[in-house]
N, C-alpha and C positions, 0 to 999 in steps of 0.2 A: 645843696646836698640832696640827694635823691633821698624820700622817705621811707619808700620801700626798705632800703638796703638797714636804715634805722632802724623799722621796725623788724627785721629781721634779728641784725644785732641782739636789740633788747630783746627777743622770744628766745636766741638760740644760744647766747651767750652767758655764762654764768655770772651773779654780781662780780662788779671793781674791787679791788682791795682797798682797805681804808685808807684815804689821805693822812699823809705824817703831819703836815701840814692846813690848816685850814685856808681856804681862798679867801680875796679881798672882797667883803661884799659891802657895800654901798649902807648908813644906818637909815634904817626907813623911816618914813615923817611922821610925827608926833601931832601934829596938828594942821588945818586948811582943811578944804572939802573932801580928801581920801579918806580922814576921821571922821566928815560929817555926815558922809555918802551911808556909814554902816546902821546912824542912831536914824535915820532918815527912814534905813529897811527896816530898824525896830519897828517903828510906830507903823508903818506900814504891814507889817506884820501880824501886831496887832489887833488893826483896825480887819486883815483877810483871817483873823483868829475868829474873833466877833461873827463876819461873814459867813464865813464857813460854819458853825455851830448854827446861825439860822435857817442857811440851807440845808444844813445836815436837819433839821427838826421838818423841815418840810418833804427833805426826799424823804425820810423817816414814815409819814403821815403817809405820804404818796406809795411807798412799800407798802405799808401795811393796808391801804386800800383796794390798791393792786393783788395781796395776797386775799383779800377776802372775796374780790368778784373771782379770781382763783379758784378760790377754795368753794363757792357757792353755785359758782357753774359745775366742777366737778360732780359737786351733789347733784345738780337738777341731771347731768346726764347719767349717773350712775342708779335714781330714782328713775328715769326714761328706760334705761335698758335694762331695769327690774318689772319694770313692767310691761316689756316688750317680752324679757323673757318668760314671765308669767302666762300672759298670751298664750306664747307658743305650745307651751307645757298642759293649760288648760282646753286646746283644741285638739293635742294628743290622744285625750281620753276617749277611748274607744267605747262607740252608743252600749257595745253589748256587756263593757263591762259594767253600767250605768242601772240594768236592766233590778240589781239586789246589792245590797249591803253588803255583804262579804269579797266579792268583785270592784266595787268601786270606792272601798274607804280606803284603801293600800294608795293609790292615785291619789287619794283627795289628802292622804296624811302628808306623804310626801312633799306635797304644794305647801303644806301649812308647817311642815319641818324642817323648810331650807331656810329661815330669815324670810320670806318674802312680802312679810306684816298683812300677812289674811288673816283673817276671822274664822273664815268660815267658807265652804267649799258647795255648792249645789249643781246640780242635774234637773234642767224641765223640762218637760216631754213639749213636744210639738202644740201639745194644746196650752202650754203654759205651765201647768202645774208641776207641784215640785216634787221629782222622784227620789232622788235621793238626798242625803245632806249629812256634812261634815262638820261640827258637829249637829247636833239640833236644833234650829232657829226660827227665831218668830217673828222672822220677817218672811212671810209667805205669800209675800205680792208676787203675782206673777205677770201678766201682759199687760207692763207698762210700757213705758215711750223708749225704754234702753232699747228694750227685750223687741218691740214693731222694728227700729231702728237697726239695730243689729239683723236681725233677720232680712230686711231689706236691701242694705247693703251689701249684707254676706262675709263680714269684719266686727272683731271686737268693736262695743260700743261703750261709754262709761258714763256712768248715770251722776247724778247729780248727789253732794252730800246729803245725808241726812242725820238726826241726833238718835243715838242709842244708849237710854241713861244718860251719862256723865259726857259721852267719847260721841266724837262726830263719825262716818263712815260713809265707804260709797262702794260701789259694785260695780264690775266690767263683767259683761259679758256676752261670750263667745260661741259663736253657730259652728255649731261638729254637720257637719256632711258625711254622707253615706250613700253612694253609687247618683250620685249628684243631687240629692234631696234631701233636704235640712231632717235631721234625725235627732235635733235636741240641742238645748242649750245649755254652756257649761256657765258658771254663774262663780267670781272668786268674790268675795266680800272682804274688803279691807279696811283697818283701822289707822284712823290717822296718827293715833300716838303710838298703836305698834310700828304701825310704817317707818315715825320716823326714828324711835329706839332701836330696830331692824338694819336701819340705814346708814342714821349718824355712826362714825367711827367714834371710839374715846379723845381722839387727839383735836377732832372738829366741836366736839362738844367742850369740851376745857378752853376754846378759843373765844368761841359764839353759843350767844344764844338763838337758837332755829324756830322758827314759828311759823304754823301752815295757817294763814287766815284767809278767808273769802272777801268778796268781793268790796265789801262794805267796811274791812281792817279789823274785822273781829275773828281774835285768837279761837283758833279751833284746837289744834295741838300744839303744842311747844316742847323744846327737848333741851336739857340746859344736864350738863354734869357739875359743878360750881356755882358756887355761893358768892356771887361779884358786882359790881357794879357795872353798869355797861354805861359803855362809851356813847357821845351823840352821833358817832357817825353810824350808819347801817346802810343795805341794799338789800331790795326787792327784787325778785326775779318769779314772774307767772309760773306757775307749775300746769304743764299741759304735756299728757294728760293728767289726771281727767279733766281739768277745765272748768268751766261753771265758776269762771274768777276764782277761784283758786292760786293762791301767789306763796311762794318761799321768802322770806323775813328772816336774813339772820341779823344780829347785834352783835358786836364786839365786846369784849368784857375790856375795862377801861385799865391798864397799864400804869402801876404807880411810878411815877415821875420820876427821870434820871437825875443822878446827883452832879451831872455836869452844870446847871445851875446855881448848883452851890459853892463847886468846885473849881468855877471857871477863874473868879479873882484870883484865889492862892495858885490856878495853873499861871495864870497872867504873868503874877509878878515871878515866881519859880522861872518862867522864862525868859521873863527881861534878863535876870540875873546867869541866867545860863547863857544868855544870848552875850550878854557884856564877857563874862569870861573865855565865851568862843572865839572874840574877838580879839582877845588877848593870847590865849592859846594857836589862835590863825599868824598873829603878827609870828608868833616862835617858828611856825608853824613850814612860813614864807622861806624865813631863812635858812631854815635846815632844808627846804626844799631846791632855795639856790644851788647852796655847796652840793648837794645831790647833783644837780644838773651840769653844774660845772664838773664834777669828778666824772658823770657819763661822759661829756666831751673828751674827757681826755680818754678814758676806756674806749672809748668807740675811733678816737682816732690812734690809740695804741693799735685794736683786733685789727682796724681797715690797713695800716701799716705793714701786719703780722700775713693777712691774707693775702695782699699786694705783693709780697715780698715770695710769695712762694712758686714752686717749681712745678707742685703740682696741681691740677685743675684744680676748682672748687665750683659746685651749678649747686645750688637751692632750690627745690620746686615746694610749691603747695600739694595739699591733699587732693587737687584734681589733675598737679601735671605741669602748672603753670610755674615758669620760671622766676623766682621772686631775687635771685644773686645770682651773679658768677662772675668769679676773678678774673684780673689780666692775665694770668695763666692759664685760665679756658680761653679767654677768647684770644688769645693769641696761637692756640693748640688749633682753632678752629676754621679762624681768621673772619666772626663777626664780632663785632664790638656789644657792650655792654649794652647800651641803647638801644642798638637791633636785638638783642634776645631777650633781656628782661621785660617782662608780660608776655613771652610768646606762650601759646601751647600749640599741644601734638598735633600735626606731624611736625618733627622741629625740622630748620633746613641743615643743621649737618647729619640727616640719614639719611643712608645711602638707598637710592630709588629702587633700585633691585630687591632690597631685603626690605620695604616695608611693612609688611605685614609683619614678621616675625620680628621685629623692631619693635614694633608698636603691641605686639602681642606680650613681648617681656616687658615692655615698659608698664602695661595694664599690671601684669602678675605683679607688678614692684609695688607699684600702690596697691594693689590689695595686700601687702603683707608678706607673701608668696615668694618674692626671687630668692636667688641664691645669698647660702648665710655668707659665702667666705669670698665673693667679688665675680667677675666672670668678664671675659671678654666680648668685646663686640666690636665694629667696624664702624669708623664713621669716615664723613666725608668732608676734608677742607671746603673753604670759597671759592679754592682757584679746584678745586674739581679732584682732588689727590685723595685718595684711600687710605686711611692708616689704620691699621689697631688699636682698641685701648682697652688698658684694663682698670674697670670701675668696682669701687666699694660701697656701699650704700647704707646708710645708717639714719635712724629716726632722727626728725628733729624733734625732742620736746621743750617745752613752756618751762616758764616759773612756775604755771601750777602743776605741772605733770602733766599736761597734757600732749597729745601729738599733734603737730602744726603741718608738717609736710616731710622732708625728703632731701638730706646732705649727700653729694657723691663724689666722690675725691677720684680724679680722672689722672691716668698714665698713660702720655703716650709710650709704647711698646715697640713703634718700629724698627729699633736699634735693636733693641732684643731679639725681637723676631729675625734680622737678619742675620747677628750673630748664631741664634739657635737654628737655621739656615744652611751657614756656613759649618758648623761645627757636624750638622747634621752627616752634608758633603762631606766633610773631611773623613768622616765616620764609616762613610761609605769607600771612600779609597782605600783606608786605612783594611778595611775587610775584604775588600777586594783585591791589596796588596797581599793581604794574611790566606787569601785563598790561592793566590799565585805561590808561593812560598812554599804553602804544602802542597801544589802540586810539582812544586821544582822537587823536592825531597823526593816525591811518590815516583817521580819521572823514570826512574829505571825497572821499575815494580812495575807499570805502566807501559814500559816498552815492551817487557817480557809476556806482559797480559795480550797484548794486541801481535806480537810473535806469532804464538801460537794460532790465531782462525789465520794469522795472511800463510802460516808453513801451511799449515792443512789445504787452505784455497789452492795453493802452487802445488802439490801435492795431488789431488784429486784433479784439477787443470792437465798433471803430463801424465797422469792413468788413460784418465778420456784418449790424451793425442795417441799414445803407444799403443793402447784399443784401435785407433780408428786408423793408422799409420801400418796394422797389423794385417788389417782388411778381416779378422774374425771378431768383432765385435760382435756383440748382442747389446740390444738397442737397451733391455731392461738393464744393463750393468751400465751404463752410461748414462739412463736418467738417474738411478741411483748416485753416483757420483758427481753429478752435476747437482741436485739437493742436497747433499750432505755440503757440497760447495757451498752451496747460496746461504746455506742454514751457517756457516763458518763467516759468512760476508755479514748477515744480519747482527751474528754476534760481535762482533768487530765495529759494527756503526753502533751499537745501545753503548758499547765501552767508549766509543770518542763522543757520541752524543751526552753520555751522564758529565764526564769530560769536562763538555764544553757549558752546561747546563751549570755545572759547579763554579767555573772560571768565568762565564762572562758576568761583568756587571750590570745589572739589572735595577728595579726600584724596587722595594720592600712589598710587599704584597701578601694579602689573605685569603689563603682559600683553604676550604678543604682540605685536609692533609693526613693521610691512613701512616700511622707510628709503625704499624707492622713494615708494611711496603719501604716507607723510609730507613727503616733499623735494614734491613733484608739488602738495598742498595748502597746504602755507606758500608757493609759489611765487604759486598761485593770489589767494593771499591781498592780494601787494604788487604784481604784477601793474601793477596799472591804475597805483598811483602813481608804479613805476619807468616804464613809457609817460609818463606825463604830465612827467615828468624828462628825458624822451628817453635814459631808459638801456633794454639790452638784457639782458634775462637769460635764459644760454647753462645749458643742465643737461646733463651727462654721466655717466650711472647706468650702472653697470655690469651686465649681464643676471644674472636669477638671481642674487640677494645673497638671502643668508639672515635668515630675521626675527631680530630680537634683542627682550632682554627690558624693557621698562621702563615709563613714563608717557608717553603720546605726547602729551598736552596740556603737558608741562613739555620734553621734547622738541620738542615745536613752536613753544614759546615761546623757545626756545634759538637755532634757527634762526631764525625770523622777528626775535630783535635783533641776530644776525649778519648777514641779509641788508639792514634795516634802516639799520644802520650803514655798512652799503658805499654804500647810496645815499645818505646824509647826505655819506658821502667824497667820491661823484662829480660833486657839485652844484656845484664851483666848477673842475670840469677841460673842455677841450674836450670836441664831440659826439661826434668820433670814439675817445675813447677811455671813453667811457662806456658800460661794458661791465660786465653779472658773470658770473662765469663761477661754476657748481656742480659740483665732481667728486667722485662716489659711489663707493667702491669698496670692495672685499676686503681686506684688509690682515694677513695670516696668521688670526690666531683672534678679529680685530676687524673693524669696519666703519669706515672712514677717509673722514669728512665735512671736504668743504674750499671755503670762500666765498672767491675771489680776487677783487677789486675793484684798479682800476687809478686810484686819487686821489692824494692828495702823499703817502701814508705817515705816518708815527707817528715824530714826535720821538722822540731821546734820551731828552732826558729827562722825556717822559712816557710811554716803553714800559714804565721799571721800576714806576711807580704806577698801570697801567691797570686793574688788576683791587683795586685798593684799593677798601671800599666809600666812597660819598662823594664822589669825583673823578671828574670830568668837567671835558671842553671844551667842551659847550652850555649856553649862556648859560640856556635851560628844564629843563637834564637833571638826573635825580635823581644819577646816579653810582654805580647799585646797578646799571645793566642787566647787565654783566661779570661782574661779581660775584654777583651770581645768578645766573648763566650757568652761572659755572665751579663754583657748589656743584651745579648739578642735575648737570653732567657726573659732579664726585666720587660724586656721592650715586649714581650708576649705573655705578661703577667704571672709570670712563673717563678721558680727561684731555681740556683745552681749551689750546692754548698758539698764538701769531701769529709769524708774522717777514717780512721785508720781502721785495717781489719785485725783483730787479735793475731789472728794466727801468721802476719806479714801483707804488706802492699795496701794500698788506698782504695777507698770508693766513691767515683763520684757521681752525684745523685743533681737529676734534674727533674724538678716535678712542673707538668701544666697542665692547665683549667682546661677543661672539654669544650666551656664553653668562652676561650681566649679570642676578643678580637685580632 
């Protein structure tokens, strides 16, 4: 059994309905090494209980070691780059503001107002002594070994601690230059136990105790927030600068004892006993889990039965594409087998080589979410090489948790369809080009009499010219005149059998361009002579400037010419004076709104609801298709064709299309 198609199953199939029945399961063993195998893992268990709580006390120790050189390097580099930054700050000070008090205590407060654990701020002049000072101090050595030092170098230098009262202290200090020659030294004095109150944060002093002692292990500052016992582990780390053995010393405060300890027997035994009844809960556990597996078999081989059995494709892909199912009905649709496509991905082999891209481009849109909601067609390609259509639906696959997995598509082939909507198409086409022969049999006498008239005038002006020229007093001017009014008689004679022939042959459907005036102006043309001969009068009201729209103008013209057709068949049994048709062309928001009103008895009841039936008619010669073919050219250019009656006698039929209709 392939496990893919399984694990498909089970992600895309909703649960089995309960068994009436329970299955035969086997009673499982009470006793031998299956029983013994479990108390086996107790004690082993156990003994990795034990284990594990030692290791845990050690990686514990090792953490919290870990977090202290952590925590202790932090300090020495955040103590480094406080006095880096100090430096910088203390070479700023400009010689001239150094000059008076008032000038260089704003600088010197500054230093001593940001945290930076100074004392106290000085300025000495070149010869050493002290010109200013922040505040007043009595230490007023000047050219000692810092002070040669730093001068010679040309760089903060830091002196050695010394005791002031109670507190140790020490002093860095900094050559200021002025147009490249030493103009004085800025001098910061710092206190060990400001520095490290300054420094330590709250949360490193609640942890450790910090101690800065010299070289020899004797506390000089120390900085402790808590009243604790410390722990015997600690680490050392030199503090430099300033150096001079100077080393950081923090201590840990000591951690009162976990109660796992205490706790670990009563967890011990707590878990034997959990353990024994897991075991007893696992035996229940097994069986209910049988009958589950037995009742999937049979669900999974009811769905595999269900899908087999069907007419229509089935392909399952994942979230990348990949084919993870598909039915005997795809691949018999296709003509690869189950084993050839399952794990393929894109390009698959039934796309067709020509349209890859745009294959492969809707197939991306589908996995992202994107295709079409209601199916769409596409083109694919047999194994022996044949084209068919199909049309696919595409639906999520989701999970038992609600999640989305991939991609179900339910495949139709169409090529039956297609040829019948083909065929029906043709038939459709005959059928209107039967319906246009029809009405031009009827118009054929209206027809003959139209084209009468340019051929009498032709013959006509033809025996003027000969009787001129046979006379021997012609003038040349009254014979080209006569020979133009001829030809002008011939042209009109060929636009009448070209519209003619324009209307009657059969053509294919087509879109172009198409001016409503121009078209209203030549179907009028058309019936002209037979409405005169009816003594009806046809009235056109075109609205200026209407925008062309898009369609067939010979199917279009045939639409019109059986609606104005029909009004005169209506008017044939009404008085003279009210034989009348009236044409009104207009705008009608984003359509153009064609309307034929004729003033004859109107349209029964009850044959307004069957007039567009095909079939039905009230002429005793009519086929009963003209309506009906009317109203599919309208649909077919997204239009509508619908009548209703005028108060005052006779129908209107109104056909409105979109400006902008393919």
């Amino acid at each position: 059994m392939d496990i893919r198609k399984v694990i498909f199953w089970r992600d895309n199939w909703r649960s089995p309905p309960p068994l009436t029945t329970a299955p035969f399961l086997p009673e499982a063993h009470t006793s031998g090494w299956p029983w013994w195998l479990p108390r086996l893992a107790f004690v082993l268990f156990i003994a990795a209980v034990i284990t594990l709580l030692a290791l845990s006390r050690q990686a514990e120790h090792d953490e919290q070691r870990a977090t202290l050189i952590s925590d202790i390097l932090w300090l020495e580099q955040n103590l480094s780059f406080q006095f880096v930054r100090n430096e910088e700050q203390l070479s700023r000070i400009p010689p001239q503001a150094a000059r008076q008090a008032s000038t260089f205590d704003p600088y010197a407060r500054s230093l001593l107002d940001n945290g930076s654990g100074m004392r106290a701020v000085l300025w000495l002049g070149t010869d050493g002594a002290v010109g200013q000072s922040l505040p007043a101090t009595g230490d007023l050595r000047t050219k000692d070994d810092a002070y040669r030092l730093a001068n010679s170098l040309g760089r903060a230098v830091y002196g050695a601690p010394y005791q002031v009262g109670d507190g140790w202290w020490f002093k860095v200090e900094v050559p200021v230059y002025q147009d490249g020659a030493l103009a004085g030294m800025a001098v910061g004095v710092y206190s060990l136990s400001r520095l490290l109150e300054s420094s330590i944060p709250w949360w490193l002093a609640e942890r450790y105790r910090v101690v800065i002692a010299d070289s020899t292990g004797k506390p000089l500052a120390a900085r402790s927030k808590v009243e604790a016992p410390l722990s015997d582990d600690s680490y050392e780390l030199a503090l430099d600068p300033p150096g001079y053995g100077l080393s950081i010393q923090a201590y840990p405060y000591r951690q009162p004892s976990p109660l796992t300890g205490q706790l670990l027997s009563g967890s011990l035994i707590a878990l034997a006993l959990l353990v024994l009844w897991s075991l007893w809960a696992l035996r229940r556990h097994v069986q209910r889990r049988l009958a589950a597996e037995h009742a999937l078999r049979q669900e999974y081989a009811f769905r595999q039965a269900m899908g087999d059995s069907l007419q229509t494709g089935l392909r399952a892909r994942d979230l990348t594409g990949r084919i993870v199912y598909v039915n005997p009905a795809f691949c018999a649709m296709v003509g690869w087998s189950a084993e050839e496509l399952v794990g393929r991905s894109p390009p698959m082999p039934y796309w067709v080589v020509e349209e890859l891209d745009a294959t492969r481009a809707l197939h991306d849109s589908i996995l992202a979410g994107k295709g079409p909601e209601h199916g769409f067609e596409i083109r694919f390609k047999r194994r022996n090489g044949e084209i068919f259509p199909a049309l696919i639906h595409e639906a999520p696959l989701i999970d038992a948790l609600g999640k989305q997995t991939g991609w179900m598509s339910s495949i139709i082939d169409i090529s039956k369809q297609k040829r019948a909507e083909e065929l029906a198409r043709q038939q459709e086409e005959r059928l209107q080009a039967t319906s246009r022969l029809i009405t031009m049999g009827e118009m054929a006498s209206s027809l003959a009499h139209e084209l009468s008239q340019p051929l009498a005038a032709i013959t006509a002006y033809n025996a003027g010219c000969l009787n001129q020229l046979a006379s021997g007093s012609s003038e040349t001017s009254e014979i080209e005149d006569a020979l133009r009014k001829s030809a002008d008689q011939a042209r009109r004679a060929g636009r009448i059998i070209r519209r003619i022939y324009e209307f009657v042959r059969r053509a294919e459907p087509k879109s172009e361009p198409c001016n409503v005036h121009a078209l209203v102006e030549e179907v009028v043309a058309l019936v002209e002579n037979d409405a005169r001969r009816n003594g009806i009068h046809i009235q056109t009201h075109i609205e200026a400037a209407l925008p062309e729209i898009s369609g067939d103008r010979i199917l279009l013209g045939q639409v019109l010419l059986n609606l104005i057709r029909n009004a005169i068949d209506a008017e044939r049994e009404v008085t003279s004076e009210r034989r009348r048709i009236e044409i009104d062309v207009q705008r009608d928001g984003g359509y153009v709104l064609v309307r034929v009103f004729d003033h004859g008895c109107g349209i029964a009841e009850g044959i307004a609801s069957r007039l567009f039936e095909p079939f039905f008619t009230t002429k005793a010669e009519g086929m009963g298709m003209g309506l009906n073919i009317c109203r599919s050219v309208i649909e077919g250019h997204h239009g509508r064709l619908w009548f209703e009656g005028q108060p005052t006698g006779g129908t209107v039929f109104s056909l409105r299309l979109p400006i902008d209709s393919p």
